[in-house]
C-alpha positions in Angstrom: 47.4 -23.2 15.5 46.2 -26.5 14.3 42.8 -28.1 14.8 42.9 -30.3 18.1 41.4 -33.9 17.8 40.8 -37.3 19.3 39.3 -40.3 18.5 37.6 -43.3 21.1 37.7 -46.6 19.5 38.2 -50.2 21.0 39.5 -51.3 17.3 43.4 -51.2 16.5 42.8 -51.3 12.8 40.1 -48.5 12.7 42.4 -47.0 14.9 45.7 -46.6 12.9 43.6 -46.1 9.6 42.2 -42.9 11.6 45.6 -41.9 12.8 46.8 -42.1 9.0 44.1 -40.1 7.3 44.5 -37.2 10.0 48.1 -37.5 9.5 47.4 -35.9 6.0 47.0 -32.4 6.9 49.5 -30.2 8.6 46.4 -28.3 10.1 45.6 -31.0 12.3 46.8 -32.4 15.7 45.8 -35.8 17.2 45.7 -35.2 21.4 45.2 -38.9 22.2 43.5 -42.0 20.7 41.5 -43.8 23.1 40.7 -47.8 23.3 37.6 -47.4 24.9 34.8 -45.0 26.5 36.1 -44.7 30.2 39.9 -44.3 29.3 38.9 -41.0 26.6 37.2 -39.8 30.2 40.4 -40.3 31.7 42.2 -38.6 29.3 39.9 -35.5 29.0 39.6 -35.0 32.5 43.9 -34.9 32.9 44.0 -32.2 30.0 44.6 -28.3 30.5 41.8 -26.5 28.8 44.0 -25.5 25.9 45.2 -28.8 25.0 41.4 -30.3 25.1 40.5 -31.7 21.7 38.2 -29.3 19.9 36.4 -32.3 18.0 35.8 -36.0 19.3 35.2 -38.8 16.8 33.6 -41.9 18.7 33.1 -45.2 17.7 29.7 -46.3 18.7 29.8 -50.4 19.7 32.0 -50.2 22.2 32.2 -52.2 25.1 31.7 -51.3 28.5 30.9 -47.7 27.7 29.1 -47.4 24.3 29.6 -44.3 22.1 26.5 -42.9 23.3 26.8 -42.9 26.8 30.3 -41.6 26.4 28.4 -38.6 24.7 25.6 -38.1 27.2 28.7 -38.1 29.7 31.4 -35.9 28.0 28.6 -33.2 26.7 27.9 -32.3 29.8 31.1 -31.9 31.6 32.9 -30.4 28.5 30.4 -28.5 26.6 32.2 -26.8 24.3 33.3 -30.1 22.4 32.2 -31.1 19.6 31.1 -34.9 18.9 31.3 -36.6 15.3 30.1 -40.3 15.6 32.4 -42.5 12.9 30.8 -46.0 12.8 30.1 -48.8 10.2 26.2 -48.5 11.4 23.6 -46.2 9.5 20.6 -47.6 10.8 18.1 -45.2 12.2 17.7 -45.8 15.4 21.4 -45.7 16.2 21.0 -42.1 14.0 18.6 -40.7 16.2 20.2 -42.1 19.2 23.5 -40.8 18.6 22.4 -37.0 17.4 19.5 -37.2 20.4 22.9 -37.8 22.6 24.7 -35.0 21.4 26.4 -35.9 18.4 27.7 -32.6 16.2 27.7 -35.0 13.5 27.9 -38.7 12.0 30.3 -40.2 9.7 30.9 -43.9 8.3 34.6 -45.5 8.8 35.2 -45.7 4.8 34.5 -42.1 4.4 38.1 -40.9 3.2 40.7 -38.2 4.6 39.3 -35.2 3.1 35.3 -36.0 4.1 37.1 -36.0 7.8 38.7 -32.9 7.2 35.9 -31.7 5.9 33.6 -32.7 9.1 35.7 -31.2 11.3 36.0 -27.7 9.7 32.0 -27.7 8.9 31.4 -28.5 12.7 33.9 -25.6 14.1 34.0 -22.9 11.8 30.4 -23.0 10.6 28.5 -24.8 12.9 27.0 -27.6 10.4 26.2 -30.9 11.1 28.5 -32.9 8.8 27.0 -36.3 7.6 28.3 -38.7 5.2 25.6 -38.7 2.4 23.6 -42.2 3.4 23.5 -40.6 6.8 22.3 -37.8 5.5 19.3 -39.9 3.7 18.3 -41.4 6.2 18.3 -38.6 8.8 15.9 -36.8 6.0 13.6 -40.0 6.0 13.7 -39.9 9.7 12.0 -36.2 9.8 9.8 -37.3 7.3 8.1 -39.6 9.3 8.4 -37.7 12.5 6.0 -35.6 10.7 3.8 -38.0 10.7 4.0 -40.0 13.5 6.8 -39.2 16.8 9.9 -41.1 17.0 9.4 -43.8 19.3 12.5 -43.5 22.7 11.2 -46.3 24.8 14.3 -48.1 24.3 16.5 -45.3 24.2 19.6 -45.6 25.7 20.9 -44.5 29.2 24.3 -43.1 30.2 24.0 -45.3 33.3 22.3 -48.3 31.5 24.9 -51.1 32.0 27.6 -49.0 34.0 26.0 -48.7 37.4 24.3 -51.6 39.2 20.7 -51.5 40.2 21.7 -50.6 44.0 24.1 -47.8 42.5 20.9 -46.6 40.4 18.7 -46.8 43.5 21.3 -44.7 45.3 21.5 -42.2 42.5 18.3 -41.4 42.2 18.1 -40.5 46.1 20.9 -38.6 45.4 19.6 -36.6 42.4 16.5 -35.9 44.6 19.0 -34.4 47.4 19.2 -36.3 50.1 21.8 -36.0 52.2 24.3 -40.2 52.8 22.4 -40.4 56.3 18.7 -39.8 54.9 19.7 -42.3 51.7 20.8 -44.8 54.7 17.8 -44.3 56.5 15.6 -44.9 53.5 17.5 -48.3 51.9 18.2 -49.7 55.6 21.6 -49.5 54.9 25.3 -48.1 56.6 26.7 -43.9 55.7 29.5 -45.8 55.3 28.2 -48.4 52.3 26.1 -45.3 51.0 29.5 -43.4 50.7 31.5 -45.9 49.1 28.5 -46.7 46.4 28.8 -42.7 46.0 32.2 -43.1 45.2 32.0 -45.5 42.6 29.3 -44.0 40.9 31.5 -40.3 40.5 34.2 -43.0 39.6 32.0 -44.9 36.8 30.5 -41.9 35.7 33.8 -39.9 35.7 32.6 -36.7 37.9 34.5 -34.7 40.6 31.0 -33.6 42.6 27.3 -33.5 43.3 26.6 -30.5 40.5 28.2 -32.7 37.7 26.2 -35.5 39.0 23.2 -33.3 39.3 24.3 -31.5 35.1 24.1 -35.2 34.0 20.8 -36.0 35.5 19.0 -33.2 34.2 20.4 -33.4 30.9 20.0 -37.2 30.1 16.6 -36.5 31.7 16.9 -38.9 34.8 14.5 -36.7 37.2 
């Protein structure tokens, strides 16, 4: 059975060069390339469990949905997937972001067919962390210094930072406290109905079924 993939990237180019290098190995199948964050949702949530990717590249600049908030997201609803970031950036704060995300690895666009390959066997069959070697580095440097002093996450990055509005935020965090549409209504001197429909389009934007996904993300990404 070949390895199942997929790749998140809002880039034709990178896109096809991706497609070509995978296209390599018979050992390998591509289950969808996505143009951005909120269509690979889409496309995961439609999938059978035996046709789900087994590893995910994502592209991290993205816009809309960056790479990182489509990990917080998509490691909590499908857990068993595993994440390799493939970006042009190596700084370290993108680094730790991405791996403090979720990321199973991290990997630089001009890395060539057989470092892919190689990523994607290291991640499944022996549970490494595959890194191209200037990620690698400076993930080294970064736990040097965390040994000195803790990395700083003020500005780390949300899954709901730029997809929900402030009202939608506001209702969320009622939510994640559970409280029932009627209390949340009560409390923001709004309608059920206008608490409802900003429900809606938060399980829409965050690209969950129910209140237990919504409630998995919270207490993963740390919101409560």
């Amino acid at each position: 059975m070949p390895i199942r993939v997929a790749y998140v990237d809002d880039n034709l180019v990178n896109r096809n060069t991706f497609t070509r290098k995978i296209q390599n190995f018979d050992d390998l199948e591509i289950v969808f390339i996505a143009p951005n964050g909120s269509t690979c949702l889409e496309n995961l949530k439609e999938l059978t469990p035996e046709k789900m990717p087994q590893v995910l590249f994502v592209d991290l600049q993205m816009p809309s949905m960056s790479g990182i908030q489509l990990i917080q997201i998509a490691k909590v609803l499908y857990p068993s997937l595993h994440f390799i970031v493939l970006t042009v950036f190596d700084d370290d704060e993108r680094i730790f972001e991405a791996i403090r995300a979720g990321a199973n690895g991290y990997l630089l666009k001009d890395d060539n067919a057989i470092s892919l390959r190689n990523a994607i066997t290291n991640s499944l069959e022996q549970g490494g962390a595959p890194m191209s070697p200037s990620i690698a580095r400076k993930a080294l440097d970064m736990l040097s210094k965390a040994s000195v002093a803790p990395v700083k996450t003020d500005n780390s990055e949300s899954a709901i930072d730029g997809l929900l509005s402030e009202r939608e935020k506001e209702i969320l965090l009622h939510t994640i406290k559970g409280q029932s549409p009627k209390q949340i209504a009560d409390a923001l001197f709004i309608s059920i109905y206008t608490v409802r429909k900003h429900i809606a389009h938060i399980y829409e934007k965050l690209h969950v079924n129910s209140n237990t996904q919504v409630m998995n993300l919270a207490y993963k990404n740390k919101w409560i």
